[in-house]
Every structure is written in C-alpha cells, then in structure tokens.
C-alpha positions in Angstrom: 100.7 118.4 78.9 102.1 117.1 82.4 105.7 117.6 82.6 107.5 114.3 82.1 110.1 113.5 85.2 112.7 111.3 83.8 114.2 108.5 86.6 117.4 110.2 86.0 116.0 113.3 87.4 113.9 111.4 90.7 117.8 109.7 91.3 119.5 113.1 91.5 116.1 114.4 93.8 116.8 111.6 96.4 120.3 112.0 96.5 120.1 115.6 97.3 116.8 115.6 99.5 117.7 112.5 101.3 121.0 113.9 101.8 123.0 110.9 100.9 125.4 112.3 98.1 128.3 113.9 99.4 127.5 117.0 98.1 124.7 117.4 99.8 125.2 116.2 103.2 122.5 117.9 106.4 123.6 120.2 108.4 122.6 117.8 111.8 120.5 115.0 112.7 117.7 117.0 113.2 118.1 118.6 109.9 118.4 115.1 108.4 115.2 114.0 110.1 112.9 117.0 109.3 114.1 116.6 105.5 113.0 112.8 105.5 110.0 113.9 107.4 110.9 111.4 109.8 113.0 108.6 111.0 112.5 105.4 110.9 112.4 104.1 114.6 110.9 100.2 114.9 114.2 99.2 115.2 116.9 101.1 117.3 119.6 100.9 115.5 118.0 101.8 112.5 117.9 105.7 113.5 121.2 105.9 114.2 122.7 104.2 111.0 120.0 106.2 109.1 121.6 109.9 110.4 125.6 108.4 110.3 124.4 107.9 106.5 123.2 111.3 106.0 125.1 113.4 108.4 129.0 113.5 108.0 130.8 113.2 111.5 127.9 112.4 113.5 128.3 110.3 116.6 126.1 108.4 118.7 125.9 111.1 121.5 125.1 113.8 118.2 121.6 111.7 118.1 121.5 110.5 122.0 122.0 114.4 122.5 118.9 115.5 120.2 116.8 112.7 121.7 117.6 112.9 125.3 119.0 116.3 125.9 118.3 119.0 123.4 114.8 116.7 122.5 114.6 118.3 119.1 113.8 114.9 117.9 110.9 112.8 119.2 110.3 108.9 119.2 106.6 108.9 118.6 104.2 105.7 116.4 102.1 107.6 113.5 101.8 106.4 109.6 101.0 102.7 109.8 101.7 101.9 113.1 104.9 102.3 112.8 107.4 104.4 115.3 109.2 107.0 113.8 111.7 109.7 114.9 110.1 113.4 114.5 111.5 116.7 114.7 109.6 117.9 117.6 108.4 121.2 115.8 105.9 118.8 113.8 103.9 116.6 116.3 101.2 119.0 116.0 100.4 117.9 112.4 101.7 114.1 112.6 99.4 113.5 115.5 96.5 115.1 113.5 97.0 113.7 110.3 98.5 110.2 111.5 98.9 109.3 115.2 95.0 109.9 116.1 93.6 107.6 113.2 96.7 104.9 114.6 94.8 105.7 118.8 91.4 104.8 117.3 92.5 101.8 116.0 94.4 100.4 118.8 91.7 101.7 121.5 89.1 100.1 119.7 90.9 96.5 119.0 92.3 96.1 122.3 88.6 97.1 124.1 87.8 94.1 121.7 90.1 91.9 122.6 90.7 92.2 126.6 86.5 91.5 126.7 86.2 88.9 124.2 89.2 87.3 126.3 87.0 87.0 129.6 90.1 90.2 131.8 86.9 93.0 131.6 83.3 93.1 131.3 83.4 96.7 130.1 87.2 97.1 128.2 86.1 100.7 127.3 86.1 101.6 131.2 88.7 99.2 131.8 91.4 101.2 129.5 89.9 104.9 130.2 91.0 103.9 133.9 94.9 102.4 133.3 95.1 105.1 131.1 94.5 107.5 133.8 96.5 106.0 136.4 99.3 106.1 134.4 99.2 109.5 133.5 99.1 110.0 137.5 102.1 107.9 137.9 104.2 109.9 135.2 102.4 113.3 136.6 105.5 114.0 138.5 108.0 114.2 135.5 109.5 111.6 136.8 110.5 108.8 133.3 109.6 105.1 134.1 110.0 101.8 133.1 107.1 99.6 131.6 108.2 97.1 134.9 108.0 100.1 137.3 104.9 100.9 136.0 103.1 97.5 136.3 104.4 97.0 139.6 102.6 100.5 140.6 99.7 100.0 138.3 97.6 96.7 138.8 95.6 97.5 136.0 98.6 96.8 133.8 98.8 93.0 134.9 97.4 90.5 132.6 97.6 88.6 129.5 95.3 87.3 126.6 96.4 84.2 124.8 96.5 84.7 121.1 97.3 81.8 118.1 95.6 78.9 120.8 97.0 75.4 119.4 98.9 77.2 116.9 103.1 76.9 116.7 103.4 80.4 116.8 100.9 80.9 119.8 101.9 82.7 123.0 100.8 84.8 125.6 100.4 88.6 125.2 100.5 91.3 127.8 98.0 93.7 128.4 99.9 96.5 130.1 102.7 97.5 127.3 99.2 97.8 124.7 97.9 100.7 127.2 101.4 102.2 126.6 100.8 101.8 122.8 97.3 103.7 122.9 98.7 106.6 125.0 101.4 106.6 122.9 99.3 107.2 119.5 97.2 109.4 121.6 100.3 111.9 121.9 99.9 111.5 126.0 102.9 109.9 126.6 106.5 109.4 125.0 109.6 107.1 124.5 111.4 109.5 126.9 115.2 107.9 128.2 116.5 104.6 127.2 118.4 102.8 129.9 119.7 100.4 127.0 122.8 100.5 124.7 121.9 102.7 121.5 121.5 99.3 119.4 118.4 97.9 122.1 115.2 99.8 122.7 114.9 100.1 126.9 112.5 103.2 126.9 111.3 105.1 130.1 108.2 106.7 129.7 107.3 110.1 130.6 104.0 112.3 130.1 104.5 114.8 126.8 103.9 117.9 128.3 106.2 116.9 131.2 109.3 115.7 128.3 108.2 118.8 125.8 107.7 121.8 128.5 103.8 121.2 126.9 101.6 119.2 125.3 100.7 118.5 121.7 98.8 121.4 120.3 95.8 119.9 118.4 94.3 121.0 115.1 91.9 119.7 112.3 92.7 115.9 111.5 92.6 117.2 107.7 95.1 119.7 108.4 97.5 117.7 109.4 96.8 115.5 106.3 97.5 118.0 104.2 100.8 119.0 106.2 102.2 115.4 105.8 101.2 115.1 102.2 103.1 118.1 101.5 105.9 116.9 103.5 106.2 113.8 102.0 106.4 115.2 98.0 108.6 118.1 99.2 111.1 114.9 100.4 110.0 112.5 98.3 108.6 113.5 95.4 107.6 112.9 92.3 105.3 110.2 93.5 101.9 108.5 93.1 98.5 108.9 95.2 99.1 104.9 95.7 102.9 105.6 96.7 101.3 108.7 99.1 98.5 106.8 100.8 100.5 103.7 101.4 103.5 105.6 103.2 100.7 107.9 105.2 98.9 104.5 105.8 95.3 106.5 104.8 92.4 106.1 102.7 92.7 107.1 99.3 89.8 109.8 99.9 91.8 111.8 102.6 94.9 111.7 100.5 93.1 112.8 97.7 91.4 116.1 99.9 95.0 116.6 101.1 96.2 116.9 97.2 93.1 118.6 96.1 93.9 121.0 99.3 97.6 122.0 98.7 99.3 123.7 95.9 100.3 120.6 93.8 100.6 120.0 90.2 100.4 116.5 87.7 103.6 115.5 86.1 104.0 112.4 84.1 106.1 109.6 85.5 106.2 106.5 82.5 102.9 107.3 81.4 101.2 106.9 85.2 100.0 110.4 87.0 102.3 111.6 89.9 102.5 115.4 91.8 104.6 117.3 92.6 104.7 120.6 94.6 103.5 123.5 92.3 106.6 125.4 93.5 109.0 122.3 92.8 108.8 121.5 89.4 112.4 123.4 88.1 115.2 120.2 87.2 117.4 119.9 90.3 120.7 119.7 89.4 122.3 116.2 89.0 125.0 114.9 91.5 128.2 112.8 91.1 127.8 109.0 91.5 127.2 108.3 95.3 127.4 104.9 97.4 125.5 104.9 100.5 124.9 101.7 103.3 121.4 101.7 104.5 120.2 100.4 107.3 117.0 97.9 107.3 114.0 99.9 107.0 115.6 103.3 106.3 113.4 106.0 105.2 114.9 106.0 101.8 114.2 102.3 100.9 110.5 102.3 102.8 109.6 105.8 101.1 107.3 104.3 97.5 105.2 102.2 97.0 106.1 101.9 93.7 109.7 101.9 93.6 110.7 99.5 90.4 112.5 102.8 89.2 115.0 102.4 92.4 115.0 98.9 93.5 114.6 96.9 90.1 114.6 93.7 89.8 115.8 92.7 93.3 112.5 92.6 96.0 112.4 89.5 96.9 116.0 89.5 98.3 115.8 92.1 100.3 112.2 92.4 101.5 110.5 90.6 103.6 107.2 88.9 103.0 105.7 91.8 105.4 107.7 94.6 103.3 110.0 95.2 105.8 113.6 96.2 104.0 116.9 94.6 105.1 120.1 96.6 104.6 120.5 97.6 101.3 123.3 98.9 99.4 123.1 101.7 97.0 125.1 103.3 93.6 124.2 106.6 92.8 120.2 106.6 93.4 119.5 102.6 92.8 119.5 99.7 95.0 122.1 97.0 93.5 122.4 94.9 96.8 122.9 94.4 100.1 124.9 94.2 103.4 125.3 92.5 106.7 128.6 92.0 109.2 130.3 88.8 109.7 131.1 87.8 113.5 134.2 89.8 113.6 131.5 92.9 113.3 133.5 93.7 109.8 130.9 94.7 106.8 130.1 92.2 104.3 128.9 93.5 100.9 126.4 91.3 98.5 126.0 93.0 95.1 123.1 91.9 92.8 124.3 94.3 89.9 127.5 94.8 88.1 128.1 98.1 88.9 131.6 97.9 87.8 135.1 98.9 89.4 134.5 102.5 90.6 131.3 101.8 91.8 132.4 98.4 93.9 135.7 100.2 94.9 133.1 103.3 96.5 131.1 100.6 98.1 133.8 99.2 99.6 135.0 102.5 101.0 131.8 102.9 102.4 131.8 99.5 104.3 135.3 99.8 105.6 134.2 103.8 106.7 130.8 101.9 108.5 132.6 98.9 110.0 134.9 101.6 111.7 132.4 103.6 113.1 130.8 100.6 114.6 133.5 99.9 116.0 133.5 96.3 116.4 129.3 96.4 117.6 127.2 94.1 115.6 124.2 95.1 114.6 121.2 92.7 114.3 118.4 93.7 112.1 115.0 93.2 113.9 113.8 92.4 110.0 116.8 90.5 108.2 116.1 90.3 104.9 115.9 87.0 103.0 119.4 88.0 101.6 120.6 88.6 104.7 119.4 85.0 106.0 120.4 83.1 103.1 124.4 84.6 104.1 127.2 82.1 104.2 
C-alpha cells in the first residue's frame, strides 16, 4: 500500500523546504531560490519580499547583488507565461522543459495577430527580422531600454487595437511582444533595472553577452523531467493535476516526466500523489512559524490543490485569475492576510482564531517587515479582494 502523508507531515515539509521556519532559514538568496525552484518575478517587489521571508538579514543590495552583479539569479518567463527568478545554473532545463513551449506560443499568436491586424502581409518574416535587428543592436553587450530600442529599431513601432468598442479596449504595442518572444526563446534577458527595486525598469541585453554564454540546449523532455523533479523535491507530496498546472503542460508530458524519474505513489486523503523514491523518510516537524508573504509568492502559487494549506479562505485572497494577494501564515496554513496603511506601517487581517501566541508572532512579524521597508509602500500588481475590500 501507498504510504499515507498526513497534512501534518506536508506543513512541517514546507516549512523546512521553503525555508520559512526559523529553524531552517537558506543560506542566501540564491540558495532560497534554487530550493523554491524559482522566484516568483511578475511583480517586482514580489522577489524581494519572497527572499527577506526566507533569508534572515538579507537586504536589498543581497538580491540586487545576485541579479545585477554576481548574476547567480536570472529574471527569465517559463511555466505559464509567467516571469520567474532562476538560479542561473538551471536555464538549461527551464528553457527546455518550459520557456520553448511558452516562444511557440507567443511567436505563433503574435504572427496571428500583427497580420490579421492589417501592420504585415507575412508576420512570420516580419518578427524573424525585428528579432534579428535586435539581437544586432544588443550584439555589443551594451544593456538597453525598450525606448532605446524602438527608437533604433523601426520595426518595433506600431500598435494593434485589441477590445474595439469595448470599456476595457486600448491600444497594444508591438515592439515590447518581440521582446517577450526573444525572451521565451532564451535570446535575450531582463539584464539592469534603471528603476527603484519596487518598479520593473529593465534594460535588455543578449544572454550570452549577460551569462559569459548562451543557453546550452537539450531534449524538451529532459528538461521536463528536470522540473518535475525539481518541483516534488520543493514541493512535494503533490498531484499530477497540482504538477501540470504549476509546469503549465499537458498532462501527457507530465506523466512521461513521472514515468521517467525515480518517483513513487503515496496516498494523500485517499487521492494519488508522488513523491521522490529517495524522499519518502518523515521529516522532522518544526516549531510553530509565522511568515508574511508577499502576493504571488512561490509558497502560496505552488498547488493546485491546496484546501490542506489555504482552507476555507480563496475567495479573499485570490483573485478571479488565481493570482494570490499577501497572505499571512501560522505554522504551515494560510489564516489571513496583509497590506500597509498610508503611513507604510503593516496591517494584519486574520480569518482564523489562531489564538494569543500565534497573533502575538504575527505581529512580530509585521512590526520586523514594516521596519525593513522602511517607510516604502508596496503596491501589489494583484491586490487581492481582501486587500481591496481594506478600510
């Protein structure tokens, strides 16, 4: 029979994996980062909150330093479209098993969409052609703007209309989507930010020209496999849903991956989960923790399924998109929430009577992350419906 993993015991695994009890605290941000197999990174100020919470004594020149300097960590859009910060040891696999699936997609819609608009007769030739100018722009190492470049690059000027005669209609530029699909492609990076940490002002630069060279490339089912094993060495127990949702694959490649690594069944509440075969041994449980998340930390985004973490409480702090807000946390369950007043101090929301000691930690932990901000507010890209409903 499958061993049974009780939710005590997945608790105690993310607060030692994700490094948010005390106890077990990483080494450095890169350290946090490769355990979570990535960063979040759609919003800025979520990567930084997301390594304060998981690293103790980091600053924001620890993480500007790794990004900018050292470049140990890289800002680059793989599983579900969505831009993540990676160790840069790893971009080998995540551009196999995620980032090239994410290029097709984009390539392919916006060929669709610049000619259905009327800009190009042939989009395919159109995009091969910006794409190669900008690579000649960036050849000389030199990091640029988005601005710089469509002031060089003529091809990047233009815009499609997209919602006609609806209230959310707008133009669209075409230039920043050729960034996008180089992007996925593993071509080009977020390189320096000319913004404060809390705003995303990238330059862009060429990968080989950031890295010293460019992405190595190997079997798309390789890296597959790699992430899959990432993830359950991070996160798991979990479900092939709770797998193929965070990868953003089809439930046959996640299923080869499984079928290619050394995993075994264990029983989660009567539905099939997997483990690692060399991961099975009880970890050892931790004291109660508090932790402050940011919105859309790589905690809170990690399941599909996560009723055994969240409870009750998804429609306050989701969004109808499934983007998380902030969310508060008592030793390995979500009981509420968080946001800052206009002073900058931290406002808690519980949702759960989690009694004295717990609110007493949480509090510590908001007057220890109001300090550290030091009076800067930070506004999530993704409030939640808590966080809107404040006052």
């Amino acid at each position: 029979m499958p061993i049974r993993i009780e939710v005590a015991e997945r608790r105690a695994r993310l607060g030692r994996r994700h490094h948010l009890a005390p106890e077990a605290r990483a080494d450095d941000v890169t350290h946090a980062a490769s355990s979570m197999v990535a960063l979040h990174g759609t919003d800025p100020a979520t990567i930084y909150l997301s390594a304060r919470a998981r690293v103790d004594g980091l600053t924001v020149d620890d993480l500007d330093r790794a990004l900018y300097t050292d470049r140990s960590l890289v800002k680059h859009l793989a599983m579900r479209r969505t831009l993540f910060v990676f160790p840069a040891e790893s971009l080998t696999f995540v551009q196999a098993g995620a980032s090239n699936r994410v290029a097709d997609t984009e390539r392919r819609r916006l060929v669709r969409e610049v000619e259905k608009a009327g800009l190009f007769d042939d989009g395919e030739r159109w995009l091969r052609e910006a794409g190669d100018a900008v690579l000649d722009v960036l050849s000389d190492g030199s990091p640029m703007s988005y601005s710089a470049l469509r002031e060089t690059i003529p091809l990047l000027d233009g815009s499609m209309t997209y919602g006609e005669g609806k209230s959310w209609g707008g133009q669209v530029s075409i230039g920043p989507r050729v960034l996008t699909v180089l992007s996925a492609e593993g071509k080009i990076v977020r390189a320096t930010n000319d913004g404060a940490w809390r705003v995303s002002r990238n330059r862009w630069a060429t990968t080989e020209s950031w890295l010293g060279k460019p992405i190595e490339p190997c079997a798309d089912s390789e890296g597959v496999a790699w992430l899959v094993r990432a993830w359950l060495r991070a996160f798991g127990p979990g479900t092939e849903d709770d797998v193929k949702w965070w990868l953003g694959a089809t439930a046959t490649a996640v299923r080869r991956a499984l079928a290619a690594s050394d995993v075994a069944t264990v029983d989660l509440d009567g539905r099939t989960g997997y483990l690692l075969a060399d991961d099975l041994d009880p970890v050892a449980p931790v004291a109660p923790w508090a932790a402050l998340l940011p919105a859309l930390d790589p905690t809170t985004m990690g399941w599909r399924d996560r009723d055994w973490y969240l409870g009750p409480h998804k429609e306050l702090l989701f969004d109808g998109n499934g983007n998380a807000g902030p969310t508060a946390w008592w030793d390995g369950r979500i009981v509420g929430g968080w946001w800052q007043d206009e002073g900058g101090q931290v406002v808690l929301h519980l949702l759960d009577d989690v009694g004295a000691e717990a609110r007493r930690s949480l509090e510590r932990e908001a007057d220890a992350l109001a300090q550290w901000l030091g009076g800067a507010r930070v506004m999530p890209r993704f409030p939640s419906p808590l966080t809107a409903r404040r006052g």
